[in-house]
N, C-alpha and C positions, 0 to 999 in steps of 0.2 A: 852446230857451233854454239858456244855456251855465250850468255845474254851479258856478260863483262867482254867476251873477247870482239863480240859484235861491232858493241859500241866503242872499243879501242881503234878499233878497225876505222869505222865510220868515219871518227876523228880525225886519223892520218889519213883517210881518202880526201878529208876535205881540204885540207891542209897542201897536201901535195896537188893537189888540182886549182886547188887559187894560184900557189907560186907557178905551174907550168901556164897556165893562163894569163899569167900577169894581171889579174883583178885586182881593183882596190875592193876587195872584199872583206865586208862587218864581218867578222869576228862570228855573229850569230845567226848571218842571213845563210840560208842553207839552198836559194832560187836564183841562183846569179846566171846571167843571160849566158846560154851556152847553143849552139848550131847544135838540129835535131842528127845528127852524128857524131856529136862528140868533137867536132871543132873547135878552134878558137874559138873567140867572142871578142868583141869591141869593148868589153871592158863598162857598159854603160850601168845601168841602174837594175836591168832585169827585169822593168816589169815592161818595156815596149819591147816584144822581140817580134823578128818577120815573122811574117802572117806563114812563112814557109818553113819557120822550127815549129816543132810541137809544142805546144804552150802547158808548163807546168803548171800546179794547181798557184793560182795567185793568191789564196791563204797561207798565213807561213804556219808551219807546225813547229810546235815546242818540244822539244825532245825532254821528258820527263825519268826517263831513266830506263831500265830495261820494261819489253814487255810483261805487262799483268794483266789478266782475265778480268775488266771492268770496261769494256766494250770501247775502248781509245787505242788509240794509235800512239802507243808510252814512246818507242822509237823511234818513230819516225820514220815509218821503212814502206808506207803505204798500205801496209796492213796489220790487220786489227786483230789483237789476241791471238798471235798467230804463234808459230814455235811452243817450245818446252817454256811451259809454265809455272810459276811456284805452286805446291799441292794439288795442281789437276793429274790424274792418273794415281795418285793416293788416295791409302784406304779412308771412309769418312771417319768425321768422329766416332760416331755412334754404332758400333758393331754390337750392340744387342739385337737378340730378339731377330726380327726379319730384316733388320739393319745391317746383319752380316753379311760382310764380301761386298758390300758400298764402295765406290770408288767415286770423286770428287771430277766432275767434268767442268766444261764452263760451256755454259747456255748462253747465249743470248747477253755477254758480258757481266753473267753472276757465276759464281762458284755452288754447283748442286749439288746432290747426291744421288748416284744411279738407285738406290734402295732407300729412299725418306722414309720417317715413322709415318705409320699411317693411322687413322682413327682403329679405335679397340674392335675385332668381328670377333664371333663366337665360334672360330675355328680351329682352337687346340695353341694359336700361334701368338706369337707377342709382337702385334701388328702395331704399336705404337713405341715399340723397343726401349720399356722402360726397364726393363727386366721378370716383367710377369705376365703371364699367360693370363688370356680371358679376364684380366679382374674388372670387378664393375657387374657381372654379370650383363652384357653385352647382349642386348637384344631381348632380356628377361623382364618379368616384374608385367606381364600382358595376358589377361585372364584364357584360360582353356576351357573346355570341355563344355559340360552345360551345369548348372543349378536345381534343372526342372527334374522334378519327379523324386524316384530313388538313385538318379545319378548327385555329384557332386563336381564342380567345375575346379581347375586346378590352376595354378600358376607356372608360365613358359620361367625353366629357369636354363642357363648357359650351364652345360653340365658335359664336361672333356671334348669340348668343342663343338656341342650341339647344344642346342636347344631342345629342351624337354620340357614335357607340359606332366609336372609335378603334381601328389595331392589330388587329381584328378579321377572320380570313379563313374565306371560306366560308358568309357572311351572317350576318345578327344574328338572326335568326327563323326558326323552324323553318318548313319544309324545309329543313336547311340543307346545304352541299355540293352535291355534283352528283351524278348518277345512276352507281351503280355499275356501274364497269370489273373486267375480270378485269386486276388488277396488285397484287397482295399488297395495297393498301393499303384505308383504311374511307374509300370518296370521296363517302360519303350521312354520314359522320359522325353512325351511328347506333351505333358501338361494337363493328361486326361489321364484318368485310371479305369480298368475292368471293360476298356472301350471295347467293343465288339461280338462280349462274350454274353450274348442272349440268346442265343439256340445253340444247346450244345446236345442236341438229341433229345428222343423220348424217354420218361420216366414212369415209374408207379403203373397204376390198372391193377385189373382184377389177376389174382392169381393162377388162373388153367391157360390151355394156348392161346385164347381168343381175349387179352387186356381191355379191350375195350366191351365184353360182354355184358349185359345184363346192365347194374346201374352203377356198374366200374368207367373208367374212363382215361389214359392215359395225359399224361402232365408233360412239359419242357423243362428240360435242364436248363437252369440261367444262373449267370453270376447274381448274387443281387448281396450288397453289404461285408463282400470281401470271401463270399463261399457261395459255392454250388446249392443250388435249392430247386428242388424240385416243384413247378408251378404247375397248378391245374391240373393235378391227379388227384383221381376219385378211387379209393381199395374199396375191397369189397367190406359187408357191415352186418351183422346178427341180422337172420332171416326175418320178415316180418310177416302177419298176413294179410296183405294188402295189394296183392295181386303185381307187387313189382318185386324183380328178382335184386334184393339186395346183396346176398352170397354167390353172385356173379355168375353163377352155378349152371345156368340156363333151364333151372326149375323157379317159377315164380312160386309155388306153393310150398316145397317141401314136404308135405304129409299133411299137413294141417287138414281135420277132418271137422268141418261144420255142423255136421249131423251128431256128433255124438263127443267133442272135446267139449267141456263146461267152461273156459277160457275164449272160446270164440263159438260159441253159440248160435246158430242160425247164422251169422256175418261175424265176420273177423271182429277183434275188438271185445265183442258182448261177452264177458267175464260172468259168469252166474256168482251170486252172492246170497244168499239163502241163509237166516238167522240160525243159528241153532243148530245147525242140519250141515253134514255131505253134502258138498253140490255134485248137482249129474246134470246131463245133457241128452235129452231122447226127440229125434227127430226134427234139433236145432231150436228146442223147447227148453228151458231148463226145469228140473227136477228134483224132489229131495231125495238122493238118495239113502242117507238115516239121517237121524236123528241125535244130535250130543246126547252124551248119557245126561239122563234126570230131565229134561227137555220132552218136551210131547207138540204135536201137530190135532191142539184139541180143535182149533175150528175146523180144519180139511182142508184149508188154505193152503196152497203153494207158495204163494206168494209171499206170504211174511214168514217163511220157514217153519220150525218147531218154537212156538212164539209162549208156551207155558211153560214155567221150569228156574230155577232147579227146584224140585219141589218134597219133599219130605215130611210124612206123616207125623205131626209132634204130640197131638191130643187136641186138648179145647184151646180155644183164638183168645191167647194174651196178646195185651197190647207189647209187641215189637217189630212191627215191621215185618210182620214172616207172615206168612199165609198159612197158621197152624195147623190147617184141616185140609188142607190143601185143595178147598173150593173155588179156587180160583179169584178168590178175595180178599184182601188184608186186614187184620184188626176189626172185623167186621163182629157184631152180636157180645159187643165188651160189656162187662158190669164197674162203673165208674162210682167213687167213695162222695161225699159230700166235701165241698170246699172247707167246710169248717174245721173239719177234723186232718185235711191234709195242708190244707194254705195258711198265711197268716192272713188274718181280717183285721188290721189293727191300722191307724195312721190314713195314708193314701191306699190302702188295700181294704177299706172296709166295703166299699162296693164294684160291682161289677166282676168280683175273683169266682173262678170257677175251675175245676179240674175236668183237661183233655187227653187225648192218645198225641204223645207227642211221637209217633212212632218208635226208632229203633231206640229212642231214648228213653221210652216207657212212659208213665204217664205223667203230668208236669200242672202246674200252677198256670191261669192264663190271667194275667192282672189287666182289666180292661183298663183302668184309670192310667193316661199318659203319663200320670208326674209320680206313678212309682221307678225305683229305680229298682230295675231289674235287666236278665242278658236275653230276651227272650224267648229263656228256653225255660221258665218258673221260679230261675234261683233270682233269689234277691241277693244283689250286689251294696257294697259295703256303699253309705251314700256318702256324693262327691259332689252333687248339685248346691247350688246355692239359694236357694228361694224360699225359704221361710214355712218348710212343710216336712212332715217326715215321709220322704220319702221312702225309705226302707223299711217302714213297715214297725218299726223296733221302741215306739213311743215316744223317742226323742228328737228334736230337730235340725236341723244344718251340724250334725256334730264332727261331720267330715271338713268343717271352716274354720280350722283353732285360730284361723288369724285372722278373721273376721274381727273389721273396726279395727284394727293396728295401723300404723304411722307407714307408708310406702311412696316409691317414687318410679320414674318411667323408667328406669333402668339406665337411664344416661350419662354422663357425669359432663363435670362446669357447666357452663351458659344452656347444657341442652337440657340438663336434668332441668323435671319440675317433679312435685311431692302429692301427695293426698292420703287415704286409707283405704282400708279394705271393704267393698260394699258387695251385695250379692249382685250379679249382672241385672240390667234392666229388661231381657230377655226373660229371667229367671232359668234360667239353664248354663251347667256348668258353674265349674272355682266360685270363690269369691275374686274377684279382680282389685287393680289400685284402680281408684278416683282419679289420679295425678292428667291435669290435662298433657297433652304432645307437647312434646319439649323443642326448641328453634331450632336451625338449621345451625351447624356449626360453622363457624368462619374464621379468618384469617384471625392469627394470635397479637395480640393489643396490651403491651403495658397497660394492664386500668385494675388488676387485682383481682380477674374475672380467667377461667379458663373457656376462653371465645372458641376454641378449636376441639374442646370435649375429648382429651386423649388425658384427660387425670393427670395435668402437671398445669396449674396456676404461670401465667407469664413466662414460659418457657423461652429459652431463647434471653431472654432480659440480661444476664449476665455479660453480652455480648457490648451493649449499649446500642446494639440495633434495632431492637424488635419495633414494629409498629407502635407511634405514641412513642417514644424513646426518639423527639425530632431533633438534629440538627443542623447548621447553619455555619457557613467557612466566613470566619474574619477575615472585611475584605485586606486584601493587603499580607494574606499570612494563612499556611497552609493549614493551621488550625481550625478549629471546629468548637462551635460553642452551640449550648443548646437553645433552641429557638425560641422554646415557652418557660418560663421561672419552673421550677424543680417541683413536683407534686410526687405526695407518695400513690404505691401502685392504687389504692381503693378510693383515691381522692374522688370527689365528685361537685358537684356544681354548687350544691349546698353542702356540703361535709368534706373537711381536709384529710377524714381520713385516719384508720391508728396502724396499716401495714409499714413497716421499714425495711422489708428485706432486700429494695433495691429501689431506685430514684427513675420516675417516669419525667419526661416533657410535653404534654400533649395541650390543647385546647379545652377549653371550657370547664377547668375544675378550677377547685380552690390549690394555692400551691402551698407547699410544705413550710410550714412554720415551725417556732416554737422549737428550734432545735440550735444548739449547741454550735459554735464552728468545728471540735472535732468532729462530732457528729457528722457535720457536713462534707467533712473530706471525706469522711469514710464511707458517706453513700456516695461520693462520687467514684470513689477506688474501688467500691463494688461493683463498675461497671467499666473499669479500664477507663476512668478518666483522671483529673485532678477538679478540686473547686480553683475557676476561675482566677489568675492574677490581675491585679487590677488593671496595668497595660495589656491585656488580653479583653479585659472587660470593657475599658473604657477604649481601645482599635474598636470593638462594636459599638457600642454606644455611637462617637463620635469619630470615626473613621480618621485616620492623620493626615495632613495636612499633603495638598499635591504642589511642588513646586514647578515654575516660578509662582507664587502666590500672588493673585490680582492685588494692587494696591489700593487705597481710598481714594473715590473722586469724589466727594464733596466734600467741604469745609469742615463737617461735624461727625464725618466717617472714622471709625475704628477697625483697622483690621489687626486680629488678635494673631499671635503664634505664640505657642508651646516652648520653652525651652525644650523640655528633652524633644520636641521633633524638628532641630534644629537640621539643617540639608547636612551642615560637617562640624563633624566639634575636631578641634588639633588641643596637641599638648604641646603645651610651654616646653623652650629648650631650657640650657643649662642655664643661660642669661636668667632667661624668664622663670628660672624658679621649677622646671619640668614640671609644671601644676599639670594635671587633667580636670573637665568639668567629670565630677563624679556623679549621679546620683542623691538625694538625701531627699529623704520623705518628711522635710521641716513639718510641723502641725499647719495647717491651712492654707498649705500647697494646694494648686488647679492642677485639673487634669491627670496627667499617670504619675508626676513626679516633679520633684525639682531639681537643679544642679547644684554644684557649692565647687569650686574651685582648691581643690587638696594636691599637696597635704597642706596644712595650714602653721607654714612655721617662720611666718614674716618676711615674706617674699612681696619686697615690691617696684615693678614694673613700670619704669619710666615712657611719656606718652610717644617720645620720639622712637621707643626700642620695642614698643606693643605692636605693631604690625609685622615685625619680623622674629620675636620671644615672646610672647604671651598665649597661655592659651585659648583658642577664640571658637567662637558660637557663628556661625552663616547661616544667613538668611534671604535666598533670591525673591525680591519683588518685583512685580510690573509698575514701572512708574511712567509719568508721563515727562516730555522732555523738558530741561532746564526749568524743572519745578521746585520749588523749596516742600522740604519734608520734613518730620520730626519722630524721634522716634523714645517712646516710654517704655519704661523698662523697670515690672515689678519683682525687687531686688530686696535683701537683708541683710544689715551688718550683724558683725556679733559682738553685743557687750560680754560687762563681766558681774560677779555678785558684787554687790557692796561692801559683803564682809570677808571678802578676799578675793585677792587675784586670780587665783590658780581656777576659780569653780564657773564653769561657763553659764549664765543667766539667760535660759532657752526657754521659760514660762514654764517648765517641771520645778517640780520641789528639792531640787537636788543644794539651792541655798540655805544657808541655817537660819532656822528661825523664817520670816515671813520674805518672801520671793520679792527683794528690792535689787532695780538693775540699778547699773553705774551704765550710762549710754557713753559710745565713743572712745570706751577707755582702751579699744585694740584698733590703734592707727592702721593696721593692717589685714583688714577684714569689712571693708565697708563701700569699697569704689572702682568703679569700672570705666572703661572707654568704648564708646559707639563712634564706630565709623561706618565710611560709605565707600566701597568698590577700591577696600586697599589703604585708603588716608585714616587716620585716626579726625575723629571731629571734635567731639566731646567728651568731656570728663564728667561720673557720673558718681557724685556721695550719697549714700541714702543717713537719715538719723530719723528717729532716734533709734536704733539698735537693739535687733532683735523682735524684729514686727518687718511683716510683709508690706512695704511702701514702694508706690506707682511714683518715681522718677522721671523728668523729659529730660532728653539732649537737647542742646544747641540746634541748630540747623542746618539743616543736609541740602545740598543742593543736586537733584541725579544728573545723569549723562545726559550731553548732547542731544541723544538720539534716545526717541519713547522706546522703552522693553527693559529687559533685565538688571536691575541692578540688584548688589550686592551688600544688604545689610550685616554689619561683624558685629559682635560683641568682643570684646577683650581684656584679660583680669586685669587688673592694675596693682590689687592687692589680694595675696591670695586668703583662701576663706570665707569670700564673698560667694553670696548666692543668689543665683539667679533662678525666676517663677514661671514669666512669662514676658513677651514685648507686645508692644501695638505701636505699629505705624499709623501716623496722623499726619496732614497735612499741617506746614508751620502754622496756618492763622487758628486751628484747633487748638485753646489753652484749657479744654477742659480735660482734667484729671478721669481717670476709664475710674466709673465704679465699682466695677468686679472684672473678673478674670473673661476671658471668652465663654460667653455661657452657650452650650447648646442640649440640644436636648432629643429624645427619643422620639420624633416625631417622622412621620411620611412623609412629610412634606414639610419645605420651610424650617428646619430644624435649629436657626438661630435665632429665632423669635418665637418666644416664649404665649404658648398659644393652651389658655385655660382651658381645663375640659379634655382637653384633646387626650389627655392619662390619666389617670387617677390617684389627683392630688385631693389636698386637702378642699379646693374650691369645686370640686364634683361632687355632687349628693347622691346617693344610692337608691334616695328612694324622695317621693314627693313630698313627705313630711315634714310638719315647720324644723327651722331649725338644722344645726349643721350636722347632714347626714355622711359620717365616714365612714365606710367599710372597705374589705378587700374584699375585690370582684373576683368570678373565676378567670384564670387564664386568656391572654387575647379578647377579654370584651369590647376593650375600645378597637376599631377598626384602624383608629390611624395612628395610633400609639404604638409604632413598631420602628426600630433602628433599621433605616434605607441599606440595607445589601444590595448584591448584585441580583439581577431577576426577582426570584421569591425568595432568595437567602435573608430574611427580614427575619430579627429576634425582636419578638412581644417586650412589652412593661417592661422596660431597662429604665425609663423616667416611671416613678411611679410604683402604686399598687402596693409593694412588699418592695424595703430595702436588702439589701444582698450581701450573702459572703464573700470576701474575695481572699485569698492566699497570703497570710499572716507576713506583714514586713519584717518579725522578728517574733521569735516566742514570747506568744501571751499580747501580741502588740496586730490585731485584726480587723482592717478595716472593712467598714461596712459602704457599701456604695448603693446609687440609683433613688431612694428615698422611698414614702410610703403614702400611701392613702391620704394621710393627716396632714402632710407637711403641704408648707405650700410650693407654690410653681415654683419659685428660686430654688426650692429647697428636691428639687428636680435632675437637676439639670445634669449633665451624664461628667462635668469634670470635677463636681462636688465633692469633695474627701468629708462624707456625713460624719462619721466616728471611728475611732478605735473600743473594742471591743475583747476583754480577755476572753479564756476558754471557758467561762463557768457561762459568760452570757448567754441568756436565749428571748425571745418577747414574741408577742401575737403577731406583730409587723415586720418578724424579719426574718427571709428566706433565702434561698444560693439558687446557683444555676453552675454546671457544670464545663471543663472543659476539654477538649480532647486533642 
């Protein structure tokens, strides 16, 4: 019955059984009290019925609609999932692969599949029914075979529903390989090679039936190094006669006859050897059998064979070595000439000369006296001796010495060579020799104008600016390089400066290069891949820049100086302010590397309320102490104008007509500045008279709250004003700074000016009355040197010789560091000594290099 007509059914059953029943029966109660026969009922609630009907389930069930396979009772009929279901007995979804012919049952109140996918196997099938066979390689990707030996192990791949072990040589399962060969290799791939193969039978022996006969001996076949070799076989060997059978032969003699072979004579071995003569062998005696031709057996001697000979009748016994009569004696019964008529008797041969039988040579000179020179066979050789005698016999003396007494040396060149002449040896045998004593041992190569390494090139390497004596030294602060000792040329020396220029040494203890030119001076330094020094290059050494924050003054009468240009930030004025920059300007009797001037200069001027946000400003961080009054000086210059016109600016040059008279103050806008503190403008700052460097105070500063940092400004007010230097002072400090920050070339202490210490004008040279100035060599004073980092210290920068530095402008050169003569002020490393054009040059003033 189909699951709609069921439940139509149900419905009118229930229907019709409440009205023949007469129940007040819900609508929805499906349990109403009914006799277990299908009787009446009393009509009551259903759930008290006698204990003697069958008592229905007292849960009520909800009839949900037809049944479905989810493990309830949807109808209501007392049983679960039971009848024709929706899709149980159809095909599943999934009829791929081993999916086909699935039919959808119901388990356990789920809907299954008689045929689910299954995970992937490596059997030809499409076990997870996505539509392909085996992919994945199923069961592959797991090593086979073996590694060892001359096998090679393989990998299991899924290959048409199997697994195979791919790539695999020498089988997959053990035994694997093949049976071992002697050939170096492991061909049973068990990890060992040639195992087993050391007796592989007998080899070698003697060659007839019996191999081991006589002193033959048969050997083992073995593998040994990847081939068969045959070990410990002895073959047979060239007979000997020694009573052992070495041709295996089973005769130890072979014939050999003692008695009468002259090779083994009386016992094996005994060779007869007989001079002159056949050897023979008679009754194991040896014998002569003849004689060489020309040979005779005149003693009767056996023993030393046929011992006269070769001998031929010539006549009477001249001297040659021949036995002319053939008595058995040489050269014997000769008639010899007298020395005088055959030798020379002259020089060293006037005594002791005599004529002998020099044998095959005939007859010869014999000069007794050692100091002839002769070969000693009679001839006189050409003489070569040096000793003051004639040797040769020829009347005259040493004339084999043309160079005797000439000018010579050791043969060595630079520092090794040394010189002399030519003397006879003190031996008096052989040449004339040089005198020149040994020359030194050659050493490392040294800027000094000396070739120290003896390979015939002077200062090699010097071009470089490296070579030894070529010292340099890194300004601190800056990756540059400056040289350590003042500039000397290469043959300077401790008393002499010196006349080489071909290149610029820096070393210790000479005099340094003077007397020379500022080109000059660049160009010894460009000959070494440098530049001559810029004065901010010179004076970072000298006097190192300033580190901020810069400690402030703590006592009343303290000065602490800074540098304009080493201001911590310079800004440029906006539009308000004029865009002024601090620029640059090398006024005359500017401190230190420079001054600034506030440009361009075209009457710009900067109201005090508008200076901390439009002006261009100068910062300077101090350490101060808290809610201290401070004061701050500031050496500054206006610019007048000439007298006899407006337009010509009056800077102490001659550029006025007629005699250099200023008009002071006549450019309202070029003379005044403001100092503030940490932001505030404080004071306003006029200098007059104009055109001269004048030390200015502000007003007073009062610092922050709290001790540490504050920040001193400078800012233009008017542009065209220049600025030199500052010095903070505490406010009860009204004395005016009398010079710039002075410091100087010293080790130690370098702000206090300490006589002696360089070589100034107040150093004497020498003990003599009176003021002794000279320039010292290089590095004399010991603590005269600019404090670098470790040993990076550059010599006399205060002192000794003043210096070139790198021209502000053509023709316009200043000179820095001072000299000998001058005194300690005239010292001091931020001193602008002079300008100097190109033609200058003087005893006192040398450069130093930069790189």
């Amino acid at each position: 019955m189909k699951i709609g007509a069921r439940v139509l059914f149900m419905i009118g059953f229930l229907a019709a059984s409440a009205s023949a029943l007469s129940c007040n029966v819900n609508d929805y109660c499906l349990n109403c009290a009914v006799d277990g026969d299908g009787g009446l009922g009393d009509g009551g609630d259903g759930d008290a019925i006698d204990s003697s009907i069958d008592a229905p389930d007292a849960s009520p069930c909800m009839p949900t609609g037809s049944e479905v396979c989810d493990g309830d009772d949807n109808d209501c009929d007392g049983n679960v999932d039971e009848g024709s279901l929706p899709t149980i007995g159809e095909l599943c979804a999934e009829q791929r692969g081993e999916c086909a012919g699935g039919i959808n049952q119901c388990v356990n109140g789920g809907v299954t599949c008689t045929k689910p996918a299954m995970p992937e196997l490596c059997d030809n099938k499409d076990n997870n029914c996505n539509g392909v066979v085996d992919e994945g390689d199923p069961g592959g990707g797991a090593k086979c075979g073996t590694d060892l030996g001359e096998c090679i192990a393989g990998t299991n791949r899924c290959m048409n529903g199997v697994l195979s072990c791919i790539g695999a040589t020498g089988g997959t399962m053990a035994p694997f390989g093949t049976s071992e060969s002697c050939n170096a290799k492991d061909d049973d791939c068990d990890g060992s090679f040639d195992e087993g193969l050391t007796s592989l039978g007998a080899c070698g022996g003697g060659p007839f039936a019996d191999p081991n006969a006589g002193m033959c001996q048969q050997g083992t076949r073995m593998c040994m190094g990847g081939g068969i070799v045959c070990v410990g076989s002895v073959g047979p060997a060239f007979e000997l006669c020694d009573a052992a059978d070495q041709d295996c032969d089973g005769d130890s003699t072979n014939g050999y006859s003692l008695q009468t072979d002259p090779n083994n004579c009386g016992t094996c071995g005994n060779e007869c050897d007989l001079a002159n003569a056949t050897n023979g062998c008679a009754s194991g005696t040896c014998t002569i059998a003849a004689c060489d031709q020309g040979f005779h057996n005149n003693d009767g001697a056996t023993n030393n064979g046929c011992e006269f000979g070769p001998c031929t009748i010539q006549g009477n016994e001249v001297c040659n070595n021949v036995d002319d009569d053939c008595d058995g004696v040489v050269d014997d019964n000769l008639t010899i000439p007298p020395a005088s008529s055959f030798c020379r008797t002259i020089g060293e041969c006037t005594t002791g000369t005599t004529v002998v039988c020099g044998g095959a040579n005939g007859l010869r000179c014999s000069y007794a006296d050692p100091d002839v020179s002769d070969d000693n066979m009679g001839n006189i050789l050409a003489e070569t001796q040096c000793d003051g005698l004639d040797n040769d016999c020829d009347g005259v003396v040493d004339e084999g010495q043309p160079n005797l007494g000439q000018a010579c040396d050791n043969g060595l060149q630079g520092a090794c060579q040394t010189t002399g002449v030519f003397v006879c040896p003190a031996s008096g045998t052989g040449a004339a020799v040089c005198n020149a004593p040994p020359g030194g041992a050659a050493s490392a190569e040294l800027c000094d104008g000396i070739d120290n390494d003896c390979n015939g090139t002077i200062d090699d390497g010097a071009i470089t600016g490296d070579l030894a004596g070529q010292q340099w030294v890194t300004i601190p602060g800056s990756t540059k390089e400056i040289m350590k000792y003042e500039a000397s040329r290469p043959d300077a020396r401790a008393a002499a400066d010196g006349t080489q220029t071909t290149h610029v040494c820096s070393r210790p203890g000479v005099l340094p290069w003077t007397n020379i030119t500022y080109p000059q001076a660049v160009a010894a330094c460009s000959g070494v891949g440098a530049t001559l020094c810029s004065e901010a290059e010179w004076q970072s050494m000298c006097s190192p820049s300033v580190t901020y924050p810069v400690a402030g003054p703590t006592g009343t009468t303290d000065f602490v100086f800074i540098e304009a240009e080493n201001a911590l930030t310079r800004t440029t004025g906006t539009a308000t302010g004029g865009s002024d920059s601090w620029t640059v300007q090398n006024t005359q009797d500017f401190s230190g590397v420079s001054a600034l001037r506030a440009l361009s200069d075209n009457g710009t001027l900067v109201s005090v309320a508008n200076a901390p946000a439009n002006s261009a400003r100068l910062d300077f961080t101090v350490t101060m102490a808290a809610s201290t009054q401070y004061a701050v000086w500031v050496r500054m210059m206006g610019l007048g104008q000439c007298s006899s016109t407006s337009s010509t600016v009056c800077n102490g040059n001659s550029d006025c007509p007629g005699s250099e008279t200023c008009q002071t103050n006549q450019n309202t806008t070029s003379d005044t500045l403001y100092v503030g503190l940490n932001g505030a403008t404080i004071s306003t700052l006029t200098t007059s008279p104009d055109n001269f460097w004048i030390w200015v105070k502000s007003g007073t500063v009062t610092s922050s709250a709290t001790a540490g940092t504050n920040t001193v400004s400078i800012y233009m007010a008017e542009d065209g004003v220049r600025v030199d230097a500052i010095a903070v002072v505490r406010a009860t400090n009204t004395t005016t700074p009398t010079f710039d920050e002075r410091t100087w070339a010293y080790a130690t202490n370098p702000k206090v000016a300490q006589p002696q210490t360089c070589n100034g004008d107040e150093f004497d040279t020498s003990a003599a009355a009176g003021d002794q100035d000279a320039i010292l060599p290089t590095g004399s004073l010991a603590m005269c040197f600019a404090n670098g980092p470790g040993t990076a210290d550059a010599f006399d920068m205060s002192g000794n010789v003043k210096e070139w530095t790198l021209a502000r402008s053509a023709g316009q050169n200043p000179i820095r560091g001072g000299a000998s003569n001058n005194e300690v002020n005239g010292l001091t490393c931020g001193l602008n000594f002079t300008l100097a054009n190109d033609q200058f040059f003087f005893p006192n003033v040398g450069f130093r290099c930069c790189r």
